[in-house]
SEVEXZA-269655 format. One record per residue (C-alpha): x, y, z. Coordinates in pm, whole numbers, plus 50000, padded with zeros to 5 digits. Example, Ala and Ser with C-alpha at 12.3 -4.5 7.8 and 13.67 -1.06 7.14 Angstrom:
<recs>
     x     y     z
 51230 49550 50780
 51367 49894 50714
</recs>
This chain:
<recs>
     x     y     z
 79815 60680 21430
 79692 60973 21586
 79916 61214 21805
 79842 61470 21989
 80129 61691 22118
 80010 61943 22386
 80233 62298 22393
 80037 62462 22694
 79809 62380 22894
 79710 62691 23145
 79417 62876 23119
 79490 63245 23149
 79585 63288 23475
 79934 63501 23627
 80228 63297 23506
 80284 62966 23633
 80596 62764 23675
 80668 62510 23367
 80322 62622 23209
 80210 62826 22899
 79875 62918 22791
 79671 62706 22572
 79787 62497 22213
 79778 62199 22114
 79866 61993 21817
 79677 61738 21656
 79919 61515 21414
 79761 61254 21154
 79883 61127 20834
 80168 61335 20824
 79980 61677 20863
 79958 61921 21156
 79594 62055 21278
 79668 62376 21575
 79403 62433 21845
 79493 62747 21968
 79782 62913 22020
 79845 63040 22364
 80167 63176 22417
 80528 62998 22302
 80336 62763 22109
 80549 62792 21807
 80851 62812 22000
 80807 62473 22178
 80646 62296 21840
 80940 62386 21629
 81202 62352 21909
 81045 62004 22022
 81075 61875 21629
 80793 61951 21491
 80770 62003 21140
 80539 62309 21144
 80546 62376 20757
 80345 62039 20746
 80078 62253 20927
 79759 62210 20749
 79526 62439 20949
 79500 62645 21235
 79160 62642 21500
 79082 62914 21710
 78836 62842 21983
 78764 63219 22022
 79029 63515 22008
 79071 63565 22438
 79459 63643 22497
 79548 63265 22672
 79401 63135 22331
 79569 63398 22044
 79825 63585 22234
 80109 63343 22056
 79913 63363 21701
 80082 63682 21619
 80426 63517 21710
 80350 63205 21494
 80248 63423 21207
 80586 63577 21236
 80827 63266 21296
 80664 63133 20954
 80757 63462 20775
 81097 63392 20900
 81086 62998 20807
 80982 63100 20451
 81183 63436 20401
 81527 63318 20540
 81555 62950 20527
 81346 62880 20215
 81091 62628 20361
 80760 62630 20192
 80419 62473 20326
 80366 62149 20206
 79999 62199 20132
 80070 62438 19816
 80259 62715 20047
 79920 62802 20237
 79802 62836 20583
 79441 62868 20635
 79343 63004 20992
 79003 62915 21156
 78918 63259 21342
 78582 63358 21496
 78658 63724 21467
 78779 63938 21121
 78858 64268 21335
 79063 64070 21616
 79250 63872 21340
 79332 64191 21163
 79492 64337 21476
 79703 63964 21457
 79817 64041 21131
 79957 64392 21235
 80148 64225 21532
 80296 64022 21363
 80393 64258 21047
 80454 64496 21302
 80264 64727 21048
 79891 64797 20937
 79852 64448 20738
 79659 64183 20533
 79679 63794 20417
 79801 63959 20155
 80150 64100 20337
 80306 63764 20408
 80520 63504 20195
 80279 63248 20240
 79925 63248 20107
 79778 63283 20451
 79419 63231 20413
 79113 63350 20651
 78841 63190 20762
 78527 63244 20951
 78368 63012 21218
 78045 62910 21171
 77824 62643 21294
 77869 62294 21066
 78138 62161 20875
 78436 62429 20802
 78705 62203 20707
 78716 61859 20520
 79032 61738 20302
 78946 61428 20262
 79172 61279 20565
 78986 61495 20869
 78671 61642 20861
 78655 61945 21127
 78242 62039 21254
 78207 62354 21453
 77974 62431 21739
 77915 62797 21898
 77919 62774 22240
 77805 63122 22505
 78142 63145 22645
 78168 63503 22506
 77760 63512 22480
 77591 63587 22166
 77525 63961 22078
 77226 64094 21953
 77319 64060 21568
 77328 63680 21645
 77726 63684 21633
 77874 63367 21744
 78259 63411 21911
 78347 63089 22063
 78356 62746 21905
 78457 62373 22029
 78532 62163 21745
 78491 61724 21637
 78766 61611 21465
 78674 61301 21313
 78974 61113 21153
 79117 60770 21145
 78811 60591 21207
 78797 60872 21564
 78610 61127 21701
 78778 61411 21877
 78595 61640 22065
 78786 61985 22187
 78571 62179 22413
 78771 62517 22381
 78615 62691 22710
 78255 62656 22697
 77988 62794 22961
 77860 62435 23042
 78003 62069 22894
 77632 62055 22813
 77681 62273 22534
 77938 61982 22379
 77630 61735 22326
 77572 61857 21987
 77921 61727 21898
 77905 61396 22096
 77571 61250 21905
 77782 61006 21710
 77990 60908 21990
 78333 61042 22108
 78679 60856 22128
 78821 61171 22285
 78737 61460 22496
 78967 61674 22554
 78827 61923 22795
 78920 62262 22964
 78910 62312 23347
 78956 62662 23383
 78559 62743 23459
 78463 62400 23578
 78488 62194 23881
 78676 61842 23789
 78375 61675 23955
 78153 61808 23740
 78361 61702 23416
 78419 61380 23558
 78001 61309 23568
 77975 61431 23212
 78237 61247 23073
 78050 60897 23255
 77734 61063 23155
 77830 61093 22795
 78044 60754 22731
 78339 60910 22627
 78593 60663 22532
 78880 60856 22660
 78908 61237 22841
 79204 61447 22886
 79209 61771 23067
 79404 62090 22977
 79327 62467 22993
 79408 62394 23363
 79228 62683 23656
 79246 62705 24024
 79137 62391 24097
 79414 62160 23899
 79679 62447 23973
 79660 62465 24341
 79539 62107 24432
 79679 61944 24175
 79742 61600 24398
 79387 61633 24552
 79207 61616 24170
 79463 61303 24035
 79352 61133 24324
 78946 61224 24206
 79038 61147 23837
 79238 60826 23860
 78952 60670 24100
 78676 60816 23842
 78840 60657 23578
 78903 60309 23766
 78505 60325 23853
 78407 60380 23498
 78695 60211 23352
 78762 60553 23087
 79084 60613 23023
 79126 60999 23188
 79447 61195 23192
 79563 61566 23300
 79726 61722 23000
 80079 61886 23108
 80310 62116 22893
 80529 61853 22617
 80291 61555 22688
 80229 61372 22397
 79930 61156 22336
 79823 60906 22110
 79547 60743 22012
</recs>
């Protein structure tokens, strides 16, 4: 089975009641795959029962503060797991991390050392890696693909700084936008079909997700990475969704902080 435990689901807005910035958890065959890691995402994963030293890898859509500002944290709590109670990663005592920039990462690593660091600094062989367009992850269980998107644009040198990623395990596809300029720019990911979107809303109007996802044939949609819309008319788009989803008969969900899904 499948789970997917979401630990925020704001986009980067002021503070909001019950709500942290964006994270999610992606649990198969005993292992733990992060998307993001908005703020308290460690917090609620290990407080909730989580067993984060089964973590296998960590996904960053693209280093904006509602998507990294709890990476530093994270970094630190698994010092502290490893240091003072002894626990080790499962996968050989190493966390690889799945970020689209090297200089933004290295400011991470002195947040959470509290001290100019490296990989190298930490009790754990903490291992980065850069994003790029293809396959960047495959242990035999889930194969991860990786898609730039122009969220952040692309500068003249041709760098690429936002992702969305397919996870395809289990016999599934799982799409995760990350924030993307247009859904259009998730097509390259959905050519072999898609059990699951899940799908920001922070710089998209729910009707307009709503007529890709039909568009598409996804099998399933969640929303997360909630904006304006879903924060102050919250009612007003479950009434949209649920009817959407009764027309087309997908299965379509909002996404709130502790939900767990399965699939």
């Amino acid at each position: 089975m499948i789970k997917i435990h979401f630990l925020g689901t704001c986009s980067g807005t002021e503070p909001m009641p019950n709500m942290h910035h964006s994270s999610y958890v992606i649990e198969y065959e005993d292992r733990l795959y992060w998307l993001d890691a908005g703020e308290n995402c460690i917090h609620r994963a290990y407080t909730s029962g989580l067993d984060v030293m089964k973590t296998e890898a960590v996904f960053i859509t693209h280093p904006h503060i509602d998507h990294v500002g709890g990476l530093a944290n994270m970094l630190h709590c698994f010092e502290k797991l490893v240091v003072r109670i002894g626990k080790r990663f499962d996968n050989g005592n190493s966390l690889p991390i799945y970020f689209p920039e090297s200089n933004v990462f290295s400011a991470v690593l002195t947040i959470a050392k509290s001290k100019p660091a490296t990989v190298k600094d930490f009790h754990f062989d903490l291992i980065h890696r850069e994003v790029g367009d293809g396959v960047i992850f495959d242990n035999g269980n889930v194969r991860v693909t990786a898609q730039h998107n122009t969220h952040l644009g692309i500068d003249e040198e041709s760098q690429k700084h936002a992702f969305s990623y397919l996870f395809e395990l289990g016999g599934k596809r799982v799409v995760a936008s990350g924030d993307v300029r247009s859904p259009s720019e998730l097509k390259p990911l959905l050519l072999g079909g898609c059990d699951l979107l899940i799908m920001e809303t922070g710089h998209h109007k729910v009707s307009d997700v709503l007529d890709f996802a039909k568009e598409e044939g996804v099998g399933s949609l969640i929303f997360t990475h909630h904006g304006r819309e879903m924060l102050e008319r919250r009612a007003e788009c479950e009434e949209k969704i649920a009817a959407a989803s009764a027309s087309s008969g997908i299965p379509m969900y909002i996404a709130f902080d502790g939900m767990d899904h399965s699939l």
